[in-house]
N, C-alpha and C positions, 0 to 999 in steps of 0.2 A: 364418230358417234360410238357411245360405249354397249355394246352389245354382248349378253350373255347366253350361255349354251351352258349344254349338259352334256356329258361323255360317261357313258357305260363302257368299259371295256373287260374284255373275256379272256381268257387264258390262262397260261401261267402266270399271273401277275402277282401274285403275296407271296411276301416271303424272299424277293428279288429285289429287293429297295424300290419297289414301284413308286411308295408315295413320297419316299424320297429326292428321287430323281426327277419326279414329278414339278415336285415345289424348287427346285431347284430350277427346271428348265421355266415354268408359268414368272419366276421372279429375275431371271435374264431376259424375258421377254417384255416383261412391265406388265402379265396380265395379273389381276388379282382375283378370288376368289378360295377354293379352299380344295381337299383331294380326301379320299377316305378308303375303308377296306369296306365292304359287303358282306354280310353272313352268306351269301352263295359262294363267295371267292373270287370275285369280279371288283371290281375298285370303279366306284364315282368321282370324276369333277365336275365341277361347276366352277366353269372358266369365263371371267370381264374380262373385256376387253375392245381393241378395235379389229377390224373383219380380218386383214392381214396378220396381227397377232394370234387370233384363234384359230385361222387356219397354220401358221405355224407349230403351234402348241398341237393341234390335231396329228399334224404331218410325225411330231414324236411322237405324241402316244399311239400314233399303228406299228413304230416299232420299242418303244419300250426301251428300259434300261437293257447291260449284256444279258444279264441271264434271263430275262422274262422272253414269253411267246404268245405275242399278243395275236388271237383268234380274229376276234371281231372287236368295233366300234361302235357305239349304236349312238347316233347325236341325235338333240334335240333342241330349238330354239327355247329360252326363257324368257321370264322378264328382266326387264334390266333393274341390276341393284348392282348395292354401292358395300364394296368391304375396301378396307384401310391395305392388306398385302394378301397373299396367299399364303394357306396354311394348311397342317395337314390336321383333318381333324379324325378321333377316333382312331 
């Protein structure tokens, strides 16, 4: 069942290839949806996928690429939709 979330994450994350490594790790995983930066300096995803894969992709983004220092997580359940791959946008 294809289930969507939302990931806020805090830290040092811009400016470390966050959304880089991001879209990298969500499309070895098969999850799709997209990754962004924040005018606060915190970076959003909104990650599809199945439960096993979004808890993967969670289980990176608490720790991030090498040079990021990921603080906090903040998830949230969405609706479920439908995107073609993951991408970064913004």
């Amino acid at each position: 069942m294809n289930r969507c979330r939302q990931f806020i994450i805090s830290g040092r994350v811009q400016g470390v290839f966050f959304r880089a490594s991001t879209e990298a790790t969500a499309r070895r995983l098969g999850v799709t949806g997209w990754v962004r930066n924040l005018a606060d300096g915190s970076v959003e995803v909104l990650a599809c996928g199945d439960e096993a894969q979004l808890k993967e992709l969670e289980q990176w983004l608490r720790q991030g690429p090498t040079q990021a220092r990921v603080a906090q997580v903040v998830t949230q359940e969405m609706e479920p939709q439908q995107f073609e791959d993951f991408s970064i946008r913004g």
